[in-house]
Residue frames relative to the residue before (quaternion, step in Angstrom):
aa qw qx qy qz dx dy dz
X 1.0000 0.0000 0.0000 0.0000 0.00 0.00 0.00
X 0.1327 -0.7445 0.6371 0.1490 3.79 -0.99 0.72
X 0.4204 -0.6860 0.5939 -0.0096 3.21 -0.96 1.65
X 0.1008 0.7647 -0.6111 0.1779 3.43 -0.53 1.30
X 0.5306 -0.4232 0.6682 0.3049 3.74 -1.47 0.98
X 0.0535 -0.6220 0.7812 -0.0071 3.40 -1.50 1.35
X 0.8957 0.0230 0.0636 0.4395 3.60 0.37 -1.05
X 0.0623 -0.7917 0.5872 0.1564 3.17 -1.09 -0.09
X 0.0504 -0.7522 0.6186 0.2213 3.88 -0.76 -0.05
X 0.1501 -0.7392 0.6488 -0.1007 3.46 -1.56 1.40
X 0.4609 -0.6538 0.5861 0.1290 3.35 -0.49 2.10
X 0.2019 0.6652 -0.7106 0.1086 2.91 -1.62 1.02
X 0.4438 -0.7446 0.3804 0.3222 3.51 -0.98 0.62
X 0.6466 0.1854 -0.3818 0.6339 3.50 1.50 0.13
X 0.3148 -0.7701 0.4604 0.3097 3.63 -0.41 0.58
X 0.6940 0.3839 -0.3575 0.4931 4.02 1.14 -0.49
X 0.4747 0.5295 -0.4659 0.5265 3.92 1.11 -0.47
X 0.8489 0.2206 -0.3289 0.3500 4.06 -0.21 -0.31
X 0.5081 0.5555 -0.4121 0.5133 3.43 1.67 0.02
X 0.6064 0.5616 -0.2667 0.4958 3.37 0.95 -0.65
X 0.6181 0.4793 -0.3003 0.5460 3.83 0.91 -0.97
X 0.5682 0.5376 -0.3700 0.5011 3.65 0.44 -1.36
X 0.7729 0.4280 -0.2588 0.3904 3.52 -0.36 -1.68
X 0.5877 0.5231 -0.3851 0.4823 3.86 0.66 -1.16
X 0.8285 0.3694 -0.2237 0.3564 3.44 -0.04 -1.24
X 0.7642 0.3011 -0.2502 0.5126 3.69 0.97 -0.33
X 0.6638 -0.4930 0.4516 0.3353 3.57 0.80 0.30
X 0.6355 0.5028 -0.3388 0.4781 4.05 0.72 -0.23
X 0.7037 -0.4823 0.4290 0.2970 2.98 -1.71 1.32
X 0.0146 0.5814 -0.7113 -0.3947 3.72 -1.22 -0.56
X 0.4699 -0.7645 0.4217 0.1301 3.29 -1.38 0.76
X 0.6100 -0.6093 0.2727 0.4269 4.05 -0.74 0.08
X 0.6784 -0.5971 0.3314 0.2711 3.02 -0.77 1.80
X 0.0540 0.8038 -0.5900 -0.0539 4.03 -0.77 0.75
X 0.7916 -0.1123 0.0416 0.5991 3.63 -0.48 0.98
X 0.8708 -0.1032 0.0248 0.4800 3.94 -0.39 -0.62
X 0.6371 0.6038 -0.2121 0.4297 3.32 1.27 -1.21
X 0.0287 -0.6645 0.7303 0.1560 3.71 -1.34 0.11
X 0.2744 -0.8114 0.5048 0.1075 3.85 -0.92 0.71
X 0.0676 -0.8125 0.5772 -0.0463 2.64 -1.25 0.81
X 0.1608 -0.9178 0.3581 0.0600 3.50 0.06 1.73
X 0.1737 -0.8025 0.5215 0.2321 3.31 -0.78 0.83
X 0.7761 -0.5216 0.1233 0.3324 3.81 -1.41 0.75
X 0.5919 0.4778 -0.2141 0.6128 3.41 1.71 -0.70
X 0.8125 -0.4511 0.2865 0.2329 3.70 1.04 0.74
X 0.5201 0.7570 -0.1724 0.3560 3.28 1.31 -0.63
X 0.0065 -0.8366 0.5254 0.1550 3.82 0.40 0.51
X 0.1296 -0.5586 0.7928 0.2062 3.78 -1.13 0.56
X 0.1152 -0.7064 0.6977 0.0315 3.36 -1.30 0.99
X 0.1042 -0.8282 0.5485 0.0478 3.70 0.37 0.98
X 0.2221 -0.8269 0.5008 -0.1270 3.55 -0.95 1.68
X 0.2990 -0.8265 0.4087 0.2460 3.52 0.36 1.25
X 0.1573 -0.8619 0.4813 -0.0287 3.63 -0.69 0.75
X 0.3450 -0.6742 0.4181 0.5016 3.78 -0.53 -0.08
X 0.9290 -0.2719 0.1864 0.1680 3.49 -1.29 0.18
X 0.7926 0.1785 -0.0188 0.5827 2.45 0.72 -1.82
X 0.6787 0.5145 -0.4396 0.2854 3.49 0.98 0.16
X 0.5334 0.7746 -0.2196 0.2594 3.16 1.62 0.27
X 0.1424 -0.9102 0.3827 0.0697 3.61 0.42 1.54
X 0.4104 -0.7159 0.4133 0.3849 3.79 -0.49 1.14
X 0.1575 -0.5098 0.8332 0.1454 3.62 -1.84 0.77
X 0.2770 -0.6587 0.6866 0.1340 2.31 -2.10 -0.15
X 0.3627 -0.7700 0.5249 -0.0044 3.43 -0.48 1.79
X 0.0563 0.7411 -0.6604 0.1074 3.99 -0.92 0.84
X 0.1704 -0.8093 0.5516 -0.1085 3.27 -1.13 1.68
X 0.0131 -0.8154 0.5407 0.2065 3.75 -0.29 0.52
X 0.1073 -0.7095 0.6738 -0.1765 3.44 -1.14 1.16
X 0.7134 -0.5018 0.4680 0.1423 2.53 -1.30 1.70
X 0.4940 -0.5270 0.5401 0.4319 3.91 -1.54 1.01
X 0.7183 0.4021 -0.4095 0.3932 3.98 0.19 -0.50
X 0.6349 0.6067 -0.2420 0.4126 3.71 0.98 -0.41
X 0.4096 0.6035 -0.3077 0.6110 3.44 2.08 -0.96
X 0.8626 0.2800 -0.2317 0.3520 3.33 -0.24 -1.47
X 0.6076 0.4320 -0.4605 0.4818 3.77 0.83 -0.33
X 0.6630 0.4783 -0.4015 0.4129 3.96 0.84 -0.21
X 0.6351 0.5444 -0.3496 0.4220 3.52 1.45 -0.88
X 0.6351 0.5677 -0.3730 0.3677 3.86 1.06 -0.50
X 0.8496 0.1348 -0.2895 0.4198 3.47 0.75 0.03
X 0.3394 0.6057 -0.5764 0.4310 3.08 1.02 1.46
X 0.7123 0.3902 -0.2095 0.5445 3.44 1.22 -0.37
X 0.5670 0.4670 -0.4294 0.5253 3.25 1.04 -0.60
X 0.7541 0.3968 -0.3486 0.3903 4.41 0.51 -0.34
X 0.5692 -0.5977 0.4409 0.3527 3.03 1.70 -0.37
X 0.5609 0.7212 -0.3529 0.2018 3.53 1.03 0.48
X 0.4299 -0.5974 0.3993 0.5467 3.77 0.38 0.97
X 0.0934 0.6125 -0.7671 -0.1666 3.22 -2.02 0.04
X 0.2809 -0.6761 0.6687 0.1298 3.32 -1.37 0.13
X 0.7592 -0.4876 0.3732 0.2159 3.17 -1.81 0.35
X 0.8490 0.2180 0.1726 0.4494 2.73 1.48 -2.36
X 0.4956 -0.6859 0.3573 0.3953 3.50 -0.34 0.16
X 0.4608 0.6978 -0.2547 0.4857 3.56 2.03 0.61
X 0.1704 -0.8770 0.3555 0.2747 2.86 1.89 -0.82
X 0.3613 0.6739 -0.4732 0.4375 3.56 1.08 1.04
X 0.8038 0.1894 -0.2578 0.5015 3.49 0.48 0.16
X 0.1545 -0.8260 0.5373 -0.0717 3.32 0.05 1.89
X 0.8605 0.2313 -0.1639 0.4234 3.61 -0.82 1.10
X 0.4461 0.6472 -0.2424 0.5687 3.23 2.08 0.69
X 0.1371 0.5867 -0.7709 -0.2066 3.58 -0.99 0.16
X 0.5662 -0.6131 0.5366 0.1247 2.80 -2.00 -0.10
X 0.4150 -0.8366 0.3494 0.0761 3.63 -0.79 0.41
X 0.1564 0.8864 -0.4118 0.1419 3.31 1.65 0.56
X 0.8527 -0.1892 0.0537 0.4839 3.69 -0.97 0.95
X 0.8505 -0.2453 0.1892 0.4251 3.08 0.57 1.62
X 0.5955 0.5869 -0.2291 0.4984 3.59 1.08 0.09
X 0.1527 -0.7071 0.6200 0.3039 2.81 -1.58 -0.16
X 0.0972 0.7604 -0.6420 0.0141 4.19 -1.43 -0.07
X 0.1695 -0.7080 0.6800 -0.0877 2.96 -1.41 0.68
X 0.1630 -0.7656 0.6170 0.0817 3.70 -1.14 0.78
X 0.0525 0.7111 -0.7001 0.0391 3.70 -1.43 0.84
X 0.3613 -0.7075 0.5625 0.2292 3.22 -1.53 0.06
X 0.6307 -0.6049 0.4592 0.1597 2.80 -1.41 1.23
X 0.4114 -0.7906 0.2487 0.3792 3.77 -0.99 0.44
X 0.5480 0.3315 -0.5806 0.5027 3.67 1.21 1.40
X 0.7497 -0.3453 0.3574 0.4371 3.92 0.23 1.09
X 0.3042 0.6968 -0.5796 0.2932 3.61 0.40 0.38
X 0.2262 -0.6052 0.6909 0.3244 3.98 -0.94 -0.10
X 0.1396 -0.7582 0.6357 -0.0392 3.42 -0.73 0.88
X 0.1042 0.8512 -0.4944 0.1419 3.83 -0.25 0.75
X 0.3396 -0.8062 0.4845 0.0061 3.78 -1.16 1.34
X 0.2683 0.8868 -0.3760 0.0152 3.22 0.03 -0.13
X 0.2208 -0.8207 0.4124 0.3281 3.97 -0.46 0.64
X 0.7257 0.5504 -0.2218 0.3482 3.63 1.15 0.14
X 0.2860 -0.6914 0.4555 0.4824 3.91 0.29 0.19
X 0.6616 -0.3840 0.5396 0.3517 3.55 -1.66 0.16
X 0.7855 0.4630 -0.2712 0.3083 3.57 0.82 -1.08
X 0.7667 0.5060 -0.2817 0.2771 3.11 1.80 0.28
X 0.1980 -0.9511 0.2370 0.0054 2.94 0.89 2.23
X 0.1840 0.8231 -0.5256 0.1113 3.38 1.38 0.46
X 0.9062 -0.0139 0.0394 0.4207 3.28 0.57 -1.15
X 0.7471 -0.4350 0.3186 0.3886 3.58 -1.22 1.02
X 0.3758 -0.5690 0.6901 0.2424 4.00 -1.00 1.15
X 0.0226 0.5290 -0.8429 0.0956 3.35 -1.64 1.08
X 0.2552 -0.6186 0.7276 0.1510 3.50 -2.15 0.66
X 0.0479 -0.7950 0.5554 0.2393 3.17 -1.48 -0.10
């Protein structure tokens, strides 16, 4: 049997405002709203099914996307073009930085219910060479 990610669901206190944000910033469709959920498909299949929640019950994750070097830069223009911090790290100490892991590039922001939201064009698994930021 091959075990594949079909779905996921991600609390949010508006559920179309962060499907919408997600979808803006990566180029993806947002899809037709089913019972609570609004979707949002990624290319390998994957549905984020974003699920509106109250506030305070909402506990940060942290979401990682790999994307092509041309896909980075069409995702990095309208993080900057709205003005949305980014950072280097997933610490969030190095505002206005991406980073350079194995030959890559990435960058982390936050989504608009506090999500960590993160890009990257390299896998983690590719440990050839030492993460540097700039």
């Amino acid at each position: 049997m091959s075990v594949e990610l079909n779905h996921t669901i991600i609390h949010a206190r508006d559920n179309r405002e962060s499907a919408e944000f997600l979808a803006h910033i990566l180029g993806l469709e947002v899809g037709t709203e089913s019972g609570p959920f609004i979707p949002v498909a990624t290319s390998n299949g994957v549905t984020l099914d974003f699920a509106a929640i109250p506030a305070e019950s909402i506990v940060m994750q942290h979401y990682a996307f790999i994307v092509s070097d041309e896909e980075f830069d069409a995702a990095f223009a309208p993080i900057q073009q709205a003005g949305i911090t980014y950072y280097a790290d997933p610490h969030l100490k190095q505002p206005g930085e991406i980073n350079h892991h194995y030959g890559g590039r990435g960058l982390y922001f936050m989504d608009p219910a506090g999500h960590g939201m993160e890009i990257i064009t390299r896998p983690y698994d590719s440990h050839e060479q030492t993460p540097t930021t700039s």
